[in-house]
VEXLUMZA-48593 format. One record per atom (N, C-alpha, C): residue in one letter; x, y, z. Coordinates in steps of 0.001 Angstrom, whole numbers, padded with zeros to 6 digits, always signed. Layout:
N
AXYZ ...
END
This chain:
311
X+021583-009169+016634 X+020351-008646+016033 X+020289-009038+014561 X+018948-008754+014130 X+019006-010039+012972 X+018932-008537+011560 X+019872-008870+010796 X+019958-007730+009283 X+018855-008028+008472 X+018404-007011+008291 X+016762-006854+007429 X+017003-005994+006042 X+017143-006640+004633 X+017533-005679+003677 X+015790-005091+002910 X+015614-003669+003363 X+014528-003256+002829 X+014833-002349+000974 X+013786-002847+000984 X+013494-001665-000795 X+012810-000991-000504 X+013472-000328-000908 X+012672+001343-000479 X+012430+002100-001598 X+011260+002176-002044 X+010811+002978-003325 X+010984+004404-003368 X+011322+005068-004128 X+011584+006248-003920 X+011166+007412-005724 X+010557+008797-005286 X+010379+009538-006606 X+011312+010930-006502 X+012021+010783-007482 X+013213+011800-007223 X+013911+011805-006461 X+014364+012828-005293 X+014895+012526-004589 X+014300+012336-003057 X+012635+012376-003440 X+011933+011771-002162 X+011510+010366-001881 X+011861+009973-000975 X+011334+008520-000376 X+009905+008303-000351 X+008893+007533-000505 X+007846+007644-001265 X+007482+007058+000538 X+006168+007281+000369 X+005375+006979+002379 X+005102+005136+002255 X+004992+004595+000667 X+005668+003503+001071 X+006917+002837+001834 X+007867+003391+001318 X+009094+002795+001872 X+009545+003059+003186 X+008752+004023+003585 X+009113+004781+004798 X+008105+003889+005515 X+006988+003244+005392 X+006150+002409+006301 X+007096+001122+006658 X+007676+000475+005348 X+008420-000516+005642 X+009577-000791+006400 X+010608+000996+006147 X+011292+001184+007248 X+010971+000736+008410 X+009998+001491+009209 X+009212+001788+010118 X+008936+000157+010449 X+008534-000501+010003 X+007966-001828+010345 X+009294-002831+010386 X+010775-002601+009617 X+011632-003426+009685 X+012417-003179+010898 X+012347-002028+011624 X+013473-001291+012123 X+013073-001620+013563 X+011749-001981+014033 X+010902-002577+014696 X+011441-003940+015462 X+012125-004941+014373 X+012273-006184+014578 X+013833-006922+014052 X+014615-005206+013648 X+015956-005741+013337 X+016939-004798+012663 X+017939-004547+012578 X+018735-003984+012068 X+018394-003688+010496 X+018170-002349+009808 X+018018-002213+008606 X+019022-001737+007685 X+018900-002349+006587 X+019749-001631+005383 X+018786-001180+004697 X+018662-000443+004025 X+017737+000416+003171 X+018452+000172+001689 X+017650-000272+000772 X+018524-000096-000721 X+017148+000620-001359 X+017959+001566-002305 X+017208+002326-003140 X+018150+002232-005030 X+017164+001942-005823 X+017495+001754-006972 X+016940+002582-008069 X+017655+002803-009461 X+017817+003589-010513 X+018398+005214-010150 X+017501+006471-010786 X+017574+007610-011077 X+017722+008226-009591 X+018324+009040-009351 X+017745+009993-008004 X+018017+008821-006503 X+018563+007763-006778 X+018626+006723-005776 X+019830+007431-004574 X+020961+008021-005273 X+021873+008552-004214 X+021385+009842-003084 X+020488+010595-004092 X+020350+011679-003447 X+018977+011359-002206 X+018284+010441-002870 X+016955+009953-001688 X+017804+009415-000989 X+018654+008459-001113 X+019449+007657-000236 X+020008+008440+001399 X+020772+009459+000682 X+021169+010549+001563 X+020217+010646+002710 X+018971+010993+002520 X+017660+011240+003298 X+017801+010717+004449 X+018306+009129+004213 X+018159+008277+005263 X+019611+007493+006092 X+018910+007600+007435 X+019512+007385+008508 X+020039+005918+008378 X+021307+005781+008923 X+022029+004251+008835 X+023305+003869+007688 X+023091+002768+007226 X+023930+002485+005992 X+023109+002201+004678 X+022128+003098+003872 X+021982+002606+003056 X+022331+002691+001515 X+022221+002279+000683 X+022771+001020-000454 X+022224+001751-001753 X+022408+002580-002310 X+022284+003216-003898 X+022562+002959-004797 X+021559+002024-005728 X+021742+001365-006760 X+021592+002362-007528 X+022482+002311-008912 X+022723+003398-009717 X+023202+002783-010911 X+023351+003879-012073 X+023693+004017-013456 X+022739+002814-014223 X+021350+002945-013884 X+020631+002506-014981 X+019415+002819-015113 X+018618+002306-015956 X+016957+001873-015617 X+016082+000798-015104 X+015114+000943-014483 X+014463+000073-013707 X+014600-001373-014515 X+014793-002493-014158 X+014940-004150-014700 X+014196-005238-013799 X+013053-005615-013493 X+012855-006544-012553 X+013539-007943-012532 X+013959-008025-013405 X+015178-009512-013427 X+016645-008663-012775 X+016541-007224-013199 X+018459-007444-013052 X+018315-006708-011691 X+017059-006338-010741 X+017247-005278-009730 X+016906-006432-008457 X+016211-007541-009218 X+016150-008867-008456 X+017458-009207-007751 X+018153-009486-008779 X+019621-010315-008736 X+020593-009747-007862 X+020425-008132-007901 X+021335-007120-007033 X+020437-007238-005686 X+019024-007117-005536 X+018593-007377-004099 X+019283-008897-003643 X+019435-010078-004074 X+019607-011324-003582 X+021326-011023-003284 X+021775-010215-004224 X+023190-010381-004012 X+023322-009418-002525 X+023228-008687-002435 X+023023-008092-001290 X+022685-008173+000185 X+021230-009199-000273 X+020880-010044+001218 X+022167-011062+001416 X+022922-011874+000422 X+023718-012778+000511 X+024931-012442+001353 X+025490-010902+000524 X+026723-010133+001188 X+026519-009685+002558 X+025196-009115+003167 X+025111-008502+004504 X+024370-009587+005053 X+024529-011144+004935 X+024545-011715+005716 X+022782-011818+006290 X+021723-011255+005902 X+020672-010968+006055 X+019737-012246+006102 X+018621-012042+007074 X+017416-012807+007263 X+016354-012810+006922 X+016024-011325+006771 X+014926-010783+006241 X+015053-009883+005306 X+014047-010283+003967 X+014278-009473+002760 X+012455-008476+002768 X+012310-007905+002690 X+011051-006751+003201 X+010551-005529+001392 X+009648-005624+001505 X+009638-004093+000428 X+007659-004068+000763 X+007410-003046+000079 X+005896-002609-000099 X+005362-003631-001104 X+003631-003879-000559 X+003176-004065-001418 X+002791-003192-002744 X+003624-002729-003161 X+002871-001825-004460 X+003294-002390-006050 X+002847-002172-006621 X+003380-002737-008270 X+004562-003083-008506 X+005379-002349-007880 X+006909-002974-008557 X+007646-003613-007132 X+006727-003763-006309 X+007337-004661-005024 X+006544-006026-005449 X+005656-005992-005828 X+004862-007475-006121 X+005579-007400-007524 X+006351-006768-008155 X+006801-007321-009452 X+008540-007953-008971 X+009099-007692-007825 X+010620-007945-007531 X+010853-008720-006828 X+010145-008826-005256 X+010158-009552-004364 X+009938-011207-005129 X+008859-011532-005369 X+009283-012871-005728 X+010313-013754-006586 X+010748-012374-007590 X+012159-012913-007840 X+013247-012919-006717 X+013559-012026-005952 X+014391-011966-004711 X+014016-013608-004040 X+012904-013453-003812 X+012357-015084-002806 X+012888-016007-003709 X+013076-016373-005000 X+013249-017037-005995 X+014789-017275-005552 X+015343-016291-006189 X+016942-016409-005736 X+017793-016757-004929 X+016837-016336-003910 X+017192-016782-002180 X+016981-018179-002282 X+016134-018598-002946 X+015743-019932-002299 X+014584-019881-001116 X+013688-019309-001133 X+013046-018722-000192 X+011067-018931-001105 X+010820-018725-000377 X+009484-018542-000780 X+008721-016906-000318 X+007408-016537-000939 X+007088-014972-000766 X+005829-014837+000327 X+006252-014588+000877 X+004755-013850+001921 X+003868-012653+001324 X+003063-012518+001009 X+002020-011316+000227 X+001408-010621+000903 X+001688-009426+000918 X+000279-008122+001296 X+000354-008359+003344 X+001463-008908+004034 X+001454-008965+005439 X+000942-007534+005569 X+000651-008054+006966 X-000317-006752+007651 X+000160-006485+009181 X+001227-007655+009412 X+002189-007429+011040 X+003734-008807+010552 X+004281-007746+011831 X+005301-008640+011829 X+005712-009057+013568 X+006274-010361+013656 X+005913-010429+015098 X+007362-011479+015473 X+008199-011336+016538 X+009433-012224+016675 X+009228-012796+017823 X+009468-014131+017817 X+009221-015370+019080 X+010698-016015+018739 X+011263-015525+019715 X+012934-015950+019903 X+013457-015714+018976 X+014223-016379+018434 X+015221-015686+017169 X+014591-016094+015745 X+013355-015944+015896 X+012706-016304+014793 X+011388-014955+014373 X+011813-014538+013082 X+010568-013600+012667 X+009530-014093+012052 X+008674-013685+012455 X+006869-014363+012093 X+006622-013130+010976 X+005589-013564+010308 X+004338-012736+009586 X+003413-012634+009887 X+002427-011847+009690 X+001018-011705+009671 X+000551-011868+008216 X-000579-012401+007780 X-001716-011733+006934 X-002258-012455+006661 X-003476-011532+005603 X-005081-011937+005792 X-004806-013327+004953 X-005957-014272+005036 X-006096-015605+004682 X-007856-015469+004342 X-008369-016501+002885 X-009384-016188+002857 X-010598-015176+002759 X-009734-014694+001817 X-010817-013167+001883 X-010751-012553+003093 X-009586-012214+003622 X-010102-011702+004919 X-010342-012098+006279 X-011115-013261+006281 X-011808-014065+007000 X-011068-014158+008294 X-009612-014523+008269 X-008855-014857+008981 X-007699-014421+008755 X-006894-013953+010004 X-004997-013695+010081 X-004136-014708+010134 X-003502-015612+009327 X-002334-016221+009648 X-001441-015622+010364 X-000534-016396+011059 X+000821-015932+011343 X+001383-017220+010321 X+002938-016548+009928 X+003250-017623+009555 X+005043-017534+009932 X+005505-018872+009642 X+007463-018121+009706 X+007557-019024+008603 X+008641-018752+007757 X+009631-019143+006701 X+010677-020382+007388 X+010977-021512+006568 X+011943-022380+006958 X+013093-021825+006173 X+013158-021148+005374 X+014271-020574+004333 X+014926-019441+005388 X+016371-019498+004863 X+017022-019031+005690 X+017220-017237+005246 X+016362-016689+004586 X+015965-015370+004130 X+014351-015342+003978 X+013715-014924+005110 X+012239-014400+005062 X+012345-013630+003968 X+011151-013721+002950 X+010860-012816+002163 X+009447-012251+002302 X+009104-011025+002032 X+007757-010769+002454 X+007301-009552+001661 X+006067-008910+001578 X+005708-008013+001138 X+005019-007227+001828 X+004704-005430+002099 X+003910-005008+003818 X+002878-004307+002735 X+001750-004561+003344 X+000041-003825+003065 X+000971-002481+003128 X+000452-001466+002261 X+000479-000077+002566 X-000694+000671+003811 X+000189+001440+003769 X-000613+002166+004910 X-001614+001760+006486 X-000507+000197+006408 X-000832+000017+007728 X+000267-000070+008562 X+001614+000049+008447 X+002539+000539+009133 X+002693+001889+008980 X+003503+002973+010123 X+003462+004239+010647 X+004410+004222+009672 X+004607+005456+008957 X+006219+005696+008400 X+007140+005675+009116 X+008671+006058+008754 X+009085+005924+009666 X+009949+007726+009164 X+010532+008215+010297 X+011086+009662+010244 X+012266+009299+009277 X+012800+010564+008481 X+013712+010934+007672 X+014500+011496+008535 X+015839+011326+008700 X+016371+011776+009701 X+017769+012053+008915 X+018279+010994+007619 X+019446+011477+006857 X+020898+011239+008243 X+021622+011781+007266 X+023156+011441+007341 X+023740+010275+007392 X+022907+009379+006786 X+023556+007861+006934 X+024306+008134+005527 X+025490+007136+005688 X+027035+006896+004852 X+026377+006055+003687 X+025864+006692+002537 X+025446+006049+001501 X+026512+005131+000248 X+026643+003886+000456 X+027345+002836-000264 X+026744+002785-001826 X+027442+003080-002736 X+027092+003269-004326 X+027601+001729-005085 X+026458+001439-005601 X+026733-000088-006275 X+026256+000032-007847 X+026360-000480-008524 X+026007-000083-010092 X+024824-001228-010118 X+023872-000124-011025 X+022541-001286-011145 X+022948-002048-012235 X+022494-003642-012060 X+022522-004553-013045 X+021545-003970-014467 X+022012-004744-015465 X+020897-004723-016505 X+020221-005610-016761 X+018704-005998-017075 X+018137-007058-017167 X+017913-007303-018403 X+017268-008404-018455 X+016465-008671-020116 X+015212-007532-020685 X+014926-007051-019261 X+013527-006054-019790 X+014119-004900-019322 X+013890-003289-019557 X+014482-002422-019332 X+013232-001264-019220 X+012521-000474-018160 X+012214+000055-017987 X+012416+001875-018389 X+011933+002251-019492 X+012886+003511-020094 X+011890+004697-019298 X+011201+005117-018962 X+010363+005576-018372 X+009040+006012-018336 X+008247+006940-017352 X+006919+006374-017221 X+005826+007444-017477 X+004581+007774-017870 X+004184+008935-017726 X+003185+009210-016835 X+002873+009938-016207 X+002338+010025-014981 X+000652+010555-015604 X-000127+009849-015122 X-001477+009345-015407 X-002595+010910-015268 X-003182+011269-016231 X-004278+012738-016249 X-004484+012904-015358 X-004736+014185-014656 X-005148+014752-013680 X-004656+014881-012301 X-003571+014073-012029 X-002995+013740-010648 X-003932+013249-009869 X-004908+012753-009981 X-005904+012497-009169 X-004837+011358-008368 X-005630+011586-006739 X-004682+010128-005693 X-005110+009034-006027 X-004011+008083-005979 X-004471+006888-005851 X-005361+006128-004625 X-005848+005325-004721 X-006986+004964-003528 X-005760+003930-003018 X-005161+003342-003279 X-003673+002885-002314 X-003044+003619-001454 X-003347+004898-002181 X-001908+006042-001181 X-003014+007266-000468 X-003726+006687-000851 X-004397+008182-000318 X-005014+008107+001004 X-004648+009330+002115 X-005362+008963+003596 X-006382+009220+004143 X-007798+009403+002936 X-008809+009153+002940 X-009418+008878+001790 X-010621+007658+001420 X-010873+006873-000047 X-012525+007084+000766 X-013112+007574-000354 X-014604+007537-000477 X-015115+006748-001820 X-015652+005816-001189 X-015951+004394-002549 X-017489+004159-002671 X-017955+004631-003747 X-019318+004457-004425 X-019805+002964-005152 X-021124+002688-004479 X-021415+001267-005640 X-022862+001181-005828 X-023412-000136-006053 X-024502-000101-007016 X-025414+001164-006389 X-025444+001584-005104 X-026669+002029-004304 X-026886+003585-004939 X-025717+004166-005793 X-025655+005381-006400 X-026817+004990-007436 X-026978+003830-008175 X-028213+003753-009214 X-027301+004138-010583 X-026720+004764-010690 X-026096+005295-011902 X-024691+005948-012334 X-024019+005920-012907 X-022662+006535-013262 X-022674+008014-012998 X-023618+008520-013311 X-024237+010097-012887 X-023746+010381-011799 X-024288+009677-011155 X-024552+010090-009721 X-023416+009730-008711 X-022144+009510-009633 X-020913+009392-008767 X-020397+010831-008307 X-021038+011855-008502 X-020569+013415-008968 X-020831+013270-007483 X-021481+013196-006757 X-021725+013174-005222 X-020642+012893-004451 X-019989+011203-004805 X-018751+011020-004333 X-017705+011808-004506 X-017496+012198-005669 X-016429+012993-005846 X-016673+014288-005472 X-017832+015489-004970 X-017626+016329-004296 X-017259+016340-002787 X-017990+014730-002139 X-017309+014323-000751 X-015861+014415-000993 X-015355+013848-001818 X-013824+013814-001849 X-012988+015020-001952 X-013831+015833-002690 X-012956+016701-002699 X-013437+018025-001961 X-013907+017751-000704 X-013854+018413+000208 X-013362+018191+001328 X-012608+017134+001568 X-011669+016334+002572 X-010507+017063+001728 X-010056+016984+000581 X-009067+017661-000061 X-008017+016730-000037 X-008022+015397+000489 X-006775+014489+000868 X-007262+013187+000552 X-008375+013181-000272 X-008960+012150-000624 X-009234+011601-001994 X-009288+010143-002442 X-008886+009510-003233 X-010851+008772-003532 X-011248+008637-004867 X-012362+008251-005199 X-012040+006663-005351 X-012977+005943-005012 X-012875+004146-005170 X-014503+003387-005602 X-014218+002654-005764 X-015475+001975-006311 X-015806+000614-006362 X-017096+000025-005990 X-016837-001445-005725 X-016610-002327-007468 X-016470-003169-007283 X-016289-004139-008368 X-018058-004332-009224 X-018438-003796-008988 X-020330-004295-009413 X-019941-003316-010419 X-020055-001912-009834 X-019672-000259-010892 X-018894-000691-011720 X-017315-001260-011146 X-016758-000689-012372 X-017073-002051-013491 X-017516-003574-013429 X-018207-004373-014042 X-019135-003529-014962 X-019377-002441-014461 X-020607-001715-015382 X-020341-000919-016100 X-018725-000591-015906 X-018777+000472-016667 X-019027+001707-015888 X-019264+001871-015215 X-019394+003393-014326 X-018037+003776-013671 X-017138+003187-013407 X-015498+003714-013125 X-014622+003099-013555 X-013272+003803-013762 X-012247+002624-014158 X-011705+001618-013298 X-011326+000907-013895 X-010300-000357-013008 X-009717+000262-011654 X-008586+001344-012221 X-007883+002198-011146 X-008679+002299-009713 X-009448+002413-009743 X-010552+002638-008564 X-010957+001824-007439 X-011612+000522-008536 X-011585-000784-007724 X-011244-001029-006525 X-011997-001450-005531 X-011350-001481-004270 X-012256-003207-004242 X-010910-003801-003766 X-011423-005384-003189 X-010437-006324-003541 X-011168-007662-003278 X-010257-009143-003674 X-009463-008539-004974 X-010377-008481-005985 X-010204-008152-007604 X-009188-006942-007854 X-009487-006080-007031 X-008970-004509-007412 X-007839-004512-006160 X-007722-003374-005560 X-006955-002981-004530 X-007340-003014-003464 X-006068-003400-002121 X-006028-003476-001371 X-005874-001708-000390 X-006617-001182+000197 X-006481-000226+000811 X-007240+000099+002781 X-005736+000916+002700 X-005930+000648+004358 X-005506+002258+004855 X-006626+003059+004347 X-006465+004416+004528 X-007096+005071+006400 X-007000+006159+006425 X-007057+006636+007989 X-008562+006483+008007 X-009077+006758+006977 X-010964+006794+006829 X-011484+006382+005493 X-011979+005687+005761 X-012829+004963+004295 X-014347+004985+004641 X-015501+005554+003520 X-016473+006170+003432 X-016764+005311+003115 X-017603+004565+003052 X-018428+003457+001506 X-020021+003536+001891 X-020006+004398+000305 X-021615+004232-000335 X-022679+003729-000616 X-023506+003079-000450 X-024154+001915-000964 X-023771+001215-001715 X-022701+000615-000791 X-022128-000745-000988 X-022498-001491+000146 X-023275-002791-000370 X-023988-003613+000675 X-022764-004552+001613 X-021578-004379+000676 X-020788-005368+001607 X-020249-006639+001156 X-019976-007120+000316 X-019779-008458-000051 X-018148-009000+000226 X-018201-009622+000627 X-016675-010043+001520 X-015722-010155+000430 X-015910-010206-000667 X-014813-009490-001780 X-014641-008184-001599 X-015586-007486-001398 X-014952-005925-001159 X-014556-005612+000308 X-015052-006231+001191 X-014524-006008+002265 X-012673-006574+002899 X-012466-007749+001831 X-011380-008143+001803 X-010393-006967+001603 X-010755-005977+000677 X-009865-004946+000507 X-009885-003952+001022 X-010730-003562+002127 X-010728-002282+002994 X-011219-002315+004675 X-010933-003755+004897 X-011778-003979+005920 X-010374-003697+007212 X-008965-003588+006495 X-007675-002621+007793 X-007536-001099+007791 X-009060-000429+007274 X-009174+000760+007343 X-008924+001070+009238 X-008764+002302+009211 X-008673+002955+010434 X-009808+003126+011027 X-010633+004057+010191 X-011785+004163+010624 X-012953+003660+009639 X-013933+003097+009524 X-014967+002738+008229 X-016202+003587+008862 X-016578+004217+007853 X-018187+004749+007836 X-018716+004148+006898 X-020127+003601+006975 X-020736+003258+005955 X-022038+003902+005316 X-022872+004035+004380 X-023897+004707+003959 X-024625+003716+003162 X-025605+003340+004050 X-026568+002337+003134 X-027916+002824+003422 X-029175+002350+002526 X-030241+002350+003334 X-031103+001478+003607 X-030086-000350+003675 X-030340-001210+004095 X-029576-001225+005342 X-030624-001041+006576 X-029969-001529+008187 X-029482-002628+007998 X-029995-003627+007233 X-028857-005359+007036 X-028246-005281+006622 X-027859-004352+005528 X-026321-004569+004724 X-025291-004998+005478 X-024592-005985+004963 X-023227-006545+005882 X-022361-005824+005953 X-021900-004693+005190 X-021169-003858+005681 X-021302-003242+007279 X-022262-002945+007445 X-022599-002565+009024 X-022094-003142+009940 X-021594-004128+009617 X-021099-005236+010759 X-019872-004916+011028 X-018912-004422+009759 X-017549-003893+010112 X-017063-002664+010337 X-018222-001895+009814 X-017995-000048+010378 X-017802+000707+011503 X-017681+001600+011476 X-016687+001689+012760 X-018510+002938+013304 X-019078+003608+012320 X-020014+004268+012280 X-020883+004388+010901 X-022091+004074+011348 X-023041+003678+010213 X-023976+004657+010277 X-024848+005041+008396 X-025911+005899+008269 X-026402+005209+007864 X-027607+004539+008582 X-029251+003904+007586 X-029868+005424+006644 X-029563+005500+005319 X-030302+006665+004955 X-029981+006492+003503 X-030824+007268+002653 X-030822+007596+001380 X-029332+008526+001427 X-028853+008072+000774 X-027354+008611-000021 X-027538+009944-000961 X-028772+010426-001490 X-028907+011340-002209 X-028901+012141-001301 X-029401+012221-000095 X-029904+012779+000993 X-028987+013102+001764 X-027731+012267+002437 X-026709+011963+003178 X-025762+013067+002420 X-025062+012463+001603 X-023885+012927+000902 X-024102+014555+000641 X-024830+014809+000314 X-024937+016372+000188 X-024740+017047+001335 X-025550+016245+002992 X-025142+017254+004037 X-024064+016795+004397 X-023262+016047+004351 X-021896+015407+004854 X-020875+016276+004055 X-021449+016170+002808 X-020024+017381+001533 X-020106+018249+002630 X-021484+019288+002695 X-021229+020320+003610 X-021133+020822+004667 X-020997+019523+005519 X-020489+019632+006911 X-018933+019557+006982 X-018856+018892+005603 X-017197+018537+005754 X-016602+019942+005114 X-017133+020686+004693 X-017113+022295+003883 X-016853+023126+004968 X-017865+022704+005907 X-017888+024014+006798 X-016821+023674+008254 X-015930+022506+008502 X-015271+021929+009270 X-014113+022618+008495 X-013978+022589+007478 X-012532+022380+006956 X-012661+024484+006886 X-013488+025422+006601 X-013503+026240+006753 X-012774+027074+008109 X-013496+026118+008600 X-013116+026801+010295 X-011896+026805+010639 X-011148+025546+010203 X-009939+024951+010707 X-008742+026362+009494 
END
């Protein structure tokens, strides 16, 4: 069976629902090691089931946490090197691919094995199309879409191996966690995303009472808005902004433009709200409202008010 060394992101001593997707998706197609690095790495480590690998006694380094992932795939003999797509997996992995001698697969969305060989999935072209692809390098390197693999269970008592983290040239001293806690539209398992069809920055107050009557939901916005100035960057959903692949994605009068659909089109479920029947969005929704949005969103907040009441 073929050794798969995953990164597994982790906050404190919890394993973050990234790393646990990637689990979940490595464990699928091969024997896993789990490595977890810096602060709190032994005690998340613990969490998890198997042999995994607790990098320790430093601060985050993307050159020196590189060098300890490559050394690692090298020592356990490994084929496949795996982590999340999230900020500091698109900041490591291609040094890992680097080291290896390997090249990087981005943002996969499946993984698939034809004899003793592991394939990839992902999008190509805006979307447009799925590659498969395989690596001639003798360490696949790759990166997994969030939230389109299942997590995988915490189950703990695996024999946690303690290695000392390298130091790099850059040194990560730590981070502060951004006003309001509001979710991120990456992590969150439902994103309601507003665009030009709101008319105004005002009138995002709509979206955000939909959202926060799901209570598990994350505000997003197409690239036109936040071009305007009506949301921040953070929000962005598309080619440009973020990639998100939540259980339900809402979108507002947003007509659809295959830049934004590039980034939400591995939703679970899509509803859309236009009050153009042509909008191209319609084409990929899973359930569509031809209707005024001023109109819509108010009885939807309070249907979703009086659902969540009951329950």
């Amino acid at each position: 069976m073929r050794t798969i060394i995953a990164f597994v992101e982790h906050q404190g001593s919890a394993v973050k629902r990234s790393g646990l997707e990637v689990l979940s998706a490595a464990r699928a197609v091969g024997q896993v090691i789990p490595v977890l690095a810096g602060p709190d790495a032994l005690s998340a480590a613990a969490t998890l089931e198997g042999t995994p690998i607790a990098l320790t006694g430093g601060f985050y380094s993307p050159d020196g946490l590189a060098a300890d992932l490559a050394a690692i795939a090298r020592d356990k003999g490994a084929t496949a090197f795996l982590t999340s797509a999230t900020s500091t997996g698109r900041d490591v992995a291609p040094r890992v691919a680097a080291l290896l001698g390997s090249t990087i697969f981005t943002d996969c969305i499946g993984l698939k094995e034809e004899g003793a060989e592991l394939l990839v999935r992902r999008p190509w072209l805006a979307g447009k199309v799925v590659a498969t692809l395989r690596s001639k390098a003798p360490v696949l390197c790759a990166t997994l879409r969030r939230n389109t693999f299942p997590p995988a269970e915490q189950k703990g008592g695996g024999k946690v191996e303690e290695r000392p983290l390298t130091a790099g040239k850059t040194l990560l001293q730590g981070v502060e966690a951004k006003a309001g806690g509001k979710l991120d539209v990456s992590e969150a398992p439902v994103v309601v995303s507003g665009g030009r069809g709101l008319k105004e920055a005002g009138h995002f107050h709509l979206v955000e009472e939909l959202a926060a009557a799901f209570g598990n939901a994350a505000v997003g916005a197409s690239r036109a808005v936040v071009d305007a100035g009506w949301r921040p960057h953070a929000e962005q959903v598309g080619q440009t902004g973020k990639t998100v692949s939540p259980q339900l994605y809402v979108a507002v009068g947003i007509s659809g433009a295959i830049q934004h659909l590039a980034g939400m089109k591995t939703s679970k479920v899509i509803v859309a709200i236009n009050k153009d029947k042509d909008a191209p969005i319609f084409k990929l929704a899973d359930y569509g409202i031809v209707g005024d949005a001023f109109e819509v969103l108010p009885a939807l907040t309070a249907a979703v008010k009086a659902v969540k009441a009951e329950g």
